[in-house]
GUVODREN-841230 format. One record per residue (C-alpha): chain; residue number from 1; y, z, x. Coordinates in Angstrom, 3 decimals. Example, Ala and Ser with C-alpha at 12.3 -4.5 7.8 and 13.67 -1.06 7.14 Angstrom:
<recs>
{rec A, 1, {-4.500, 7.800, 12.300}} {rec A, 2, {-1.060, 7.140, 13.670}} 
</recs>
This chain:
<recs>
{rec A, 1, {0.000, 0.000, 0.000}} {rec A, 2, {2.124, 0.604, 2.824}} {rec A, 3, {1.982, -2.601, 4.442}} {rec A, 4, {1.897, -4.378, 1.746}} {rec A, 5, {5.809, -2.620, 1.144}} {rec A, 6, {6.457, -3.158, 4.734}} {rec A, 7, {5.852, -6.868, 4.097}} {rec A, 8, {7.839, -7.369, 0.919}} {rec A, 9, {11.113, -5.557, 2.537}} {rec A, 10, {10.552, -7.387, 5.534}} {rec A, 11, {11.008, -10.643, 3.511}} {rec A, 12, {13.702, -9.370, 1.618}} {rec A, 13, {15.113, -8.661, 5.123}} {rec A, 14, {14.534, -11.977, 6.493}} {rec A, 15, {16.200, -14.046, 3.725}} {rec A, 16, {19.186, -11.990, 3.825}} {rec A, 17, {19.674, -12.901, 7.421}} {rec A, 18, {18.715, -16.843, 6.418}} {rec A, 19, {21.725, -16.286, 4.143}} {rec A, 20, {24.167, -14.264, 6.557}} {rec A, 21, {23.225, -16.945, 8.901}} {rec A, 22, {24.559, -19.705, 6.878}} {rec A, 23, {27.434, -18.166, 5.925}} {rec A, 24, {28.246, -17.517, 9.620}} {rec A, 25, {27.344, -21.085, 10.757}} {rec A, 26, {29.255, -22.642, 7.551}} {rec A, 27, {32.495, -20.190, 9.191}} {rec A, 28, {32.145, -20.970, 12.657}} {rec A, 29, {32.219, -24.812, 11.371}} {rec A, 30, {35.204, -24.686, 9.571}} {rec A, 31, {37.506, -22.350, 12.342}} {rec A, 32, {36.464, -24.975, 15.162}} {rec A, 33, {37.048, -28.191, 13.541}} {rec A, 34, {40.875, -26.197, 12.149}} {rec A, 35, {40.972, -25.623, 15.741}} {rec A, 36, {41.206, -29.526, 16.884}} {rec A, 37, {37.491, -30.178, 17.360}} {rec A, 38, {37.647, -33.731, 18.489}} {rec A, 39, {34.162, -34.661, 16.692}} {rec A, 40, {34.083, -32.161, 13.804}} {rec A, 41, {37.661, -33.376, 12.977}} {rec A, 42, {36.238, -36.633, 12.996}} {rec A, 43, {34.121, -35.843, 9.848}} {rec A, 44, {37.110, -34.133, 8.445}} {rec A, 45, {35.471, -31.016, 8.042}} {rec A, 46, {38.672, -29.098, 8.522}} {rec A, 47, {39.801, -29.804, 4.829}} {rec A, 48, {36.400, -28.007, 3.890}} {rec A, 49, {37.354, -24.097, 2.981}} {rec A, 50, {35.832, -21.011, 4.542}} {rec A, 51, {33.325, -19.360, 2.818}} {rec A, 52, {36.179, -16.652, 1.768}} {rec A, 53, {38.027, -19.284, 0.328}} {rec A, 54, {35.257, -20.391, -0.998}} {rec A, 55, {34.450, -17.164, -2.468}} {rec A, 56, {38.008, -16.516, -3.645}} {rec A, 57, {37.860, -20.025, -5.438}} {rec A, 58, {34.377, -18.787, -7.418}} {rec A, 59, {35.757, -15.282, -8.857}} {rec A, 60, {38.700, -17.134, -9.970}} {rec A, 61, {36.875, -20.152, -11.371}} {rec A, 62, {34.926, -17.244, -13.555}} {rec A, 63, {37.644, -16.560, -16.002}} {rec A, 64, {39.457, -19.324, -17.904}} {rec A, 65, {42.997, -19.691, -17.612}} {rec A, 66, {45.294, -20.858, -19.817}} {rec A, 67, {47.062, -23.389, -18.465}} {rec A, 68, {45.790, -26.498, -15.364}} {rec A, 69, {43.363, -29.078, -16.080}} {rec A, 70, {40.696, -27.769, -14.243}} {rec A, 71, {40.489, -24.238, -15.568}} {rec A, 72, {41.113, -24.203, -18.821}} {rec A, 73, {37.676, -23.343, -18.770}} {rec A, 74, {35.816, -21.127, -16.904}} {rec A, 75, {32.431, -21.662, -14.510}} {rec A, 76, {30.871, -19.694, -17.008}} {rec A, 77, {31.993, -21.822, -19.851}} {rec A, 78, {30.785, -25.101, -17.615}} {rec A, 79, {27.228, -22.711, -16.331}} {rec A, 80, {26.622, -22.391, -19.997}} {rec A, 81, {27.139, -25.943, -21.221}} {rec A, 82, {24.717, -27.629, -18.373}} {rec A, 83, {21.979, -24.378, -18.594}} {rec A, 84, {22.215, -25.606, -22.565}} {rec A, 85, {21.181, -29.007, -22.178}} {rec A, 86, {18.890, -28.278, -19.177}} {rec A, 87, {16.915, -26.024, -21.678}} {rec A, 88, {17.031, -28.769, -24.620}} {rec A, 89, {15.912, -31.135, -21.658}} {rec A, 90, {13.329, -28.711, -20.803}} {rec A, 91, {11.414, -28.114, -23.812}} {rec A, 92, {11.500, -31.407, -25.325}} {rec A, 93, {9.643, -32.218, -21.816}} {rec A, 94, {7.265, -29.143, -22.416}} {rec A, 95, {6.335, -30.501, -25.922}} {rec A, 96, {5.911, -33.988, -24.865}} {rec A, 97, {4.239, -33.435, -21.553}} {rec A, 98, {1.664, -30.847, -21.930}} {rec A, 99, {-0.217, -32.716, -24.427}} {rec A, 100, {-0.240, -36.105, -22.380}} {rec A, 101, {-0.837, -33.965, -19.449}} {rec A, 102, {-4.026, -32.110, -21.105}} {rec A, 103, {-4.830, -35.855, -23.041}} {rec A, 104, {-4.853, -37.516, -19.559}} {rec A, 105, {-6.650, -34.706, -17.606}} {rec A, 106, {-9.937, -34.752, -20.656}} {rec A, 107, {-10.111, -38.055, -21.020}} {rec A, 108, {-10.576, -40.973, -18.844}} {rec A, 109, {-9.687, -43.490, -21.139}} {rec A, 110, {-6.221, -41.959, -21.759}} {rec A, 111, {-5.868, -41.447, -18.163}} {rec A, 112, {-6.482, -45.256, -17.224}} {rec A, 113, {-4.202, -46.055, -20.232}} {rec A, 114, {-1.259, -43.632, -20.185}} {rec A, 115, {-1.429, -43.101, -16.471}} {rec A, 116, {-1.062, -46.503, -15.496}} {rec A, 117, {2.444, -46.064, -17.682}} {rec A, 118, {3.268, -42.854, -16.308}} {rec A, 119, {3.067, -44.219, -12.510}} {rec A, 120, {4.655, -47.271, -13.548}} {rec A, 121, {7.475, -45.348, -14.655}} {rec A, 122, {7.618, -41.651, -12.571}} {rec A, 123, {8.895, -43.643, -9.293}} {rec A, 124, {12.218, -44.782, -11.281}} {rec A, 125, {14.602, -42.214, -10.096}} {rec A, 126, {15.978, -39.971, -13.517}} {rec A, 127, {19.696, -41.159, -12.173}} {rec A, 128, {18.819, -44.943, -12.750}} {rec A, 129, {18.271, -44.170, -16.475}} {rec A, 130, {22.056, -43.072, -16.519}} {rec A, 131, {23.493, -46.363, -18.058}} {rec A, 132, {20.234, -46.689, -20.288}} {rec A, 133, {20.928, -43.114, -21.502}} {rec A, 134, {24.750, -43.624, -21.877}} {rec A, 135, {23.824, -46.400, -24.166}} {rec A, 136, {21.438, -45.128, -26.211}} {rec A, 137, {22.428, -41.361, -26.687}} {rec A, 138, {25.899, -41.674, -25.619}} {rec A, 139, {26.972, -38.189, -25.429}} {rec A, 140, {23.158, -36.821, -24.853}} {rec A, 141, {22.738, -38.976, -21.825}} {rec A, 142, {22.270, -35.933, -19.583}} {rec A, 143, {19.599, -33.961, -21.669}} {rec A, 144, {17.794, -37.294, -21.619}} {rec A, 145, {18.138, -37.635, -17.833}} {rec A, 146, {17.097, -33.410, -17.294}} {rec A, 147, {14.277, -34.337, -19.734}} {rec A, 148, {13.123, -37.852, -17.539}} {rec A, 149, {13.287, -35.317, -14.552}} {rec A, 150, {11.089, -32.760, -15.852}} {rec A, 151, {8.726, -34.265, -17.806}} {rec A, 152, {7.145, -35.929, -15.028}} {rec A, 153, {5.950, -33.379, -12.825}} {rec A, 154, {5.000, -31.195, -15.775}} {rec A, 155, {2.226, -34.072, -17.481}} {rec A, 156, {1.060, -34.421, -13.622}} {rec A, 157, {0.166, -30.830, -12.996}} {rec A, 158, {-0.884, -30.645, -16.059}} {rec A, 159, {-3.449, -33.376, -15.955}} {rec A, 160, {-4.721, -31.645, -12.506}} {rec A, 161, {-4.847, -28.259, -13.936}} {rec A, 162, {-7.472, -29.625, -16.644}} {rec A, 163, {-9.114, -31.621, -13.793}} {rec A, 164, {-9.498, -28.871, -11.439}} {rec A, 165, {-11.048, -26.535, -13.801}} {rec A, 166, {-14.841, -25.201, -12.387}} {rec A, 167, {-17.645, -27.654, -14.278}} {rec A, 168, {-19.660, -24.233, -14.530}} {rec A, 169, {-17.145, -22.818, -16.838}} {rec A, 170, {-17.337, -25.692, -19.372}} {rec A, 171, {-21.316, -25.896, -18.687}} {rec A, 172, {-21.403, -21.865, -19.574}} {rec A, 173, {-19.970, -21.976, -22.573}} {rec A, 174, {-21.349, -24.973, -23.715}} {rec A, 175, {-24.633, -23.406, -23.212}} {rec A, 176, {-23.369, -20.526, -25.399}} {rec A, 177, {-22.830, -22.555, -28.055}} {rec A, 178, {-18.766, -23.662, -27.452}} {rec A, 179, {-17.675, -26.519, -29.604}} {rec A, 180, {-15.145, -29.020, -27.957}} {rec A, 181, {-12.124, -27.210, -29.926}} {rec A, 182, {-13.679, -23.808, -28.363}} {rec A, 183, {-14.163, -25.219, -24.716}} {rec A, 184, {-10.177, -26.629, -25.306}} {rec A, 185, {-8.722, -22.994, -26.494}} {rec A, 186, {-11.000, -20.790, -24.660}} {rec A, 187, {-11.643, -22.322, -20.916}} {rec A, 188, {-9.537, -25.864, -21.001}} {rec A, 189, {-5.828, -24.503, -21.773}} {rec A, 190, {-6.147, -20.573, -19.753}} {rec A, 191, {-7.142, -22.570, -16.898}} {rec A, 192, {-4.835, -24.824, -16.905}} {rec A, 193, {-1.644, -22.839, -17.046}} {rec A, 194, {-0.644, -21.898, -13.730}} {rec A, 195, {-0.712, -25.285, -12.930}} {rec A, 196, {1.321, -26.200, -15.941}} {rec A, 197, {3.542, -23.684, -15.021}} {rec A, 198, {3.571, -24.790, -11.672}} {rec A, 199, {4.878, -28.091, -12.871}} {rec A, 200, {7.636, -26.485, -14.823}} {rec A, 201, {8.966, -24.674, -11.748}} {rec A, 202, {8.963, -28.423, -9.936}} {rec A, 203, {10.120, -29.900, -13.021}} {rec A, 204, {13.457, -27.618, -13.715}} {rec A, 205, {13.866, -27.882, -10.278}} {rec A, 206, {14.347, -31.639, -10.587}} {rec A, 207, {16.058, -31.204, -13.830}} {rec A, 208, {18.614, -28.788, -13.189}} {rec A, 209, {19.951, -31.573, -9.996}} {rec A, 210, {19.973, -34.611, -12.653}} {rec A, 211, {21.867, -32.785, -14.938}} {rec A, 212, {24.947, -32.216, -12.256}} {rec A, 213, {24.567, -35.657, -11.403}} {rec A, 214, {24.429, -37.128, -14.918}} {rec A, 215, {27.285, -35.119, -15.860}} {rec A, 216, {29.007, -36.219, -12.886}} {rec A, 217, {28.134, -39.826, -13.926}} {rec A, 218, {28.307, -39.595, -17.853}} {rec A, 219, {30.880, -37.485, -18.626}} {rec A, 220, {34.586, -38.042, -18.395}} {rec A, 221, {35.269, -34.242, -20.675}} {rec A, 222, {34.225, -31.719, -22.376}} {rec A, 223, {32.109, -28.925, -20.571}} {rec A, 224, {29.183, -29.290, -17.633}} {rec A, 225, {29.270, -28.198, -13.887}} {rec A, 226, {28.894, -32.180, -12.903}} {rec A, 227, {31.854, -32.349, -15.073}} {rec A, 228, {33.657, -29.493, -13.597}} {rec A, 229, {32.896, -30.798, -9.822}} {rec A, 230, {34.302, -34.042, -10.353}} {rec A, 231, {37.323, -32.758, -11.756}} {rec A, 232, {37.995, -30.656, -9.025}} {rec A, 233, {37.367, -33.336, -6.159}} {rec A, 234, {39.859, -35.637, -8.408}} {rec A, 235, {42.303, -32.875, -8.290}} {rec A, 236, {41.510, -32.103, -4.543}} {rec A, 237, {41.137, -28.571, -5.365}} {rec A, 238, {38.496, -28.664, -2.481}} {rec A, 239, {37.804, -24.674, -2.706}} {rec A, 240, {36.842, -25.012, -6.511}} {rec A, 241, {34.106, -28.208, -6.163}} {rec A, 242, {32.576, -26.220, -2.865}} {rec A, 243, {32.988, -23.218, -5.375}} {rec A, 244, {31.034, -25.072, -7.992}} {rec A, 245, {28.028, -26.262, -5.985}} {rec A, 246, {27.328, -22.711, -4.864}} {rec A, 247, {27.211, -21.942, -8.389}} {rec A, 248, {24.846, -24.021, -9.247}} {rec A, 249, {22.614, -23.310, -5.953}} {rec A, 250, {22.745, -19.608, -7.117}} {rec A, 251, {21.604, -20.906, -11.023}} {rec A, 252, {19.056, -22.581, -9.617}} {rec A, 253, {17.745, -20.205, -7.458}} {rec A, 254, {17.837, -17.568, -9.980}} {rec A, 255, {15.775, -20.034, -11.917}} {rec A, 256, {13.212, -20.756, -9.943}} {rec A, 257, {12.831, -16.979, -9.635}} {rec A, 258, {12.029, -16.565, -12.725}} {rec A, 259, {9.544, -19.229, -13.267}} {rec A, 260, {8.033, -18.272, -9.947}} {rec A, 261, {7.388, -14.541, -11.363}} {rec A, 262, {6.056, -15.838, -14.570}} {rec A, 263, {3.526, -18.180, -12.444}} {rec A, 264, {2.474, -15.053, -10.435}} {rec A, 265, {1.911, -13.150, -13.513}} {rec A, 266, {-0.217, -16.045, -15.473}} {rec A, 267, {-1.739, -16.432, -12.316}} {rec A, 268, {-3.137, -12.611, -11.821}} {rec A, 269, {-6.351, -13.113, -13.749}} {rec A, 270, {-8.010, -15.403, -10.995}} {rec A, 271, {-7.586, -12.784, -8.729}} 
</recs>
């Protein structure tokens, strides 16, 4: 038990250094190429802020303020929008994929049929769809591009999760008398979803970039960090956009957290 503790606070101990590090790096960076850094200059890195600024710029992009295009609403406001449509994204990719996923992984017929259309179209980047989204949903482009990014990785794993599941499990309970709706509820599915999980972490991974960008790309107002980051570089209020995309790194993070706990707990019983 001991060591076990020793190991987690170790860890804990190490990725707060990862992130001091950065900081520190991202500082030293900045001061030399203000300094007259010949080569860092070069890449203009001097107009990037500090990470002070840079902090400064994210408290104060957390409340709204009443007047100034940019922050008439607040990061939250923006955080809130995007996590909105990432989660509409996200389930209408849970409800379409896990069936095809579980279809695809039972039965080889579906899986030369539908996977032959799933590989035909899982290499098309989710940003490409951007004009075909814009056209077709208009204003919903970017749930359909987080949903394109997610769905993906979620039918995948789930298709290997049914694949991967121990022949003597399915043989067993056949033998006890299982019918195919028994061996689907009872061995099939439980099996399956830490690797359906597994695709979800991959998948909102995926999603939660294509909705910045899609916003970026699809939306000239309205509410969305994309939105919000594009504003600011228009505006040149550099300290806000770098402000904004360590928002959404923390979101992220804090998502795949999450998701990465759940997986550990669905995961317990094979231990």
């Amino acid at each position: 038990m001991a060591d076990k503790r020793w190991k987690r606070w170790r860890s804990v101990v190490i990725r707060i250094m990862a992130v001091l590090t950065f900081i520190l790096i991202w500082h030293i960076l900045i001061v030399i190429a203000r300094g007259g850094n010949p080569f860092l200059t070069n890449y203009n890195l001097q107009s990037l802020p500090t990470p002070k600024e840079t902090f400064d710029a994210l408290i104060e992009g957390l409340f709204p303020h009443a007047t100034g295009p940019l922050y008439q609403a607040s990061l939250l406001d923006h955080a809130g929008a995007s996590l909105l449509r990432v989660f509409e994204g996200f389930l209408i990719a849970c409800l379409v994929g896990v069936p095809i996923g579980f279809f695809i992984g039972w039965n080889s017929t579906a899986n030369d049929f539908l996977g032959t259309i799933i590989e035909i179209l899982r290499p098309i980047p989710p940003i490409a769809w951007i004009p075909i989204g814009l056209l077709i949903f208009a204003l919903n482009a970017p749930i359909f591009i987080v949903f394109l990014g997610i769905v993906f990785p979620i039918i995948l794993n789930a298709a290997q999760g049914v694949r991967s599941i121990d022949k003597q499990f399915i043989e067993a309970a056949e033998t006890l008398g299982a019918k195919r709706y028994n061996l689907l509820t009872k061995v099939v599915i439980p099996s399956a979803i830490p690797s359906i999980v597994t695709g979800m972490r991959i998948g909102i991974g995926i999603g939660w970039m294509c909705i910045v960008a899609a916003e970026m790309v699809g939306m000239r107002q309205g509410l969305g960090l994309g939105y919000y980051i594009w504003l600011a570089y228009d505006l040149y209020w550099i300290p806000s956009m770098i402000a904004g995309m360590v928002f959404i790194g923390i979101i992220g993070w804090i998502m795949n957290a999450v998701l990465e706990q759940f997986e550990k707990r669905l995961s317990r019983w094979r231990e």
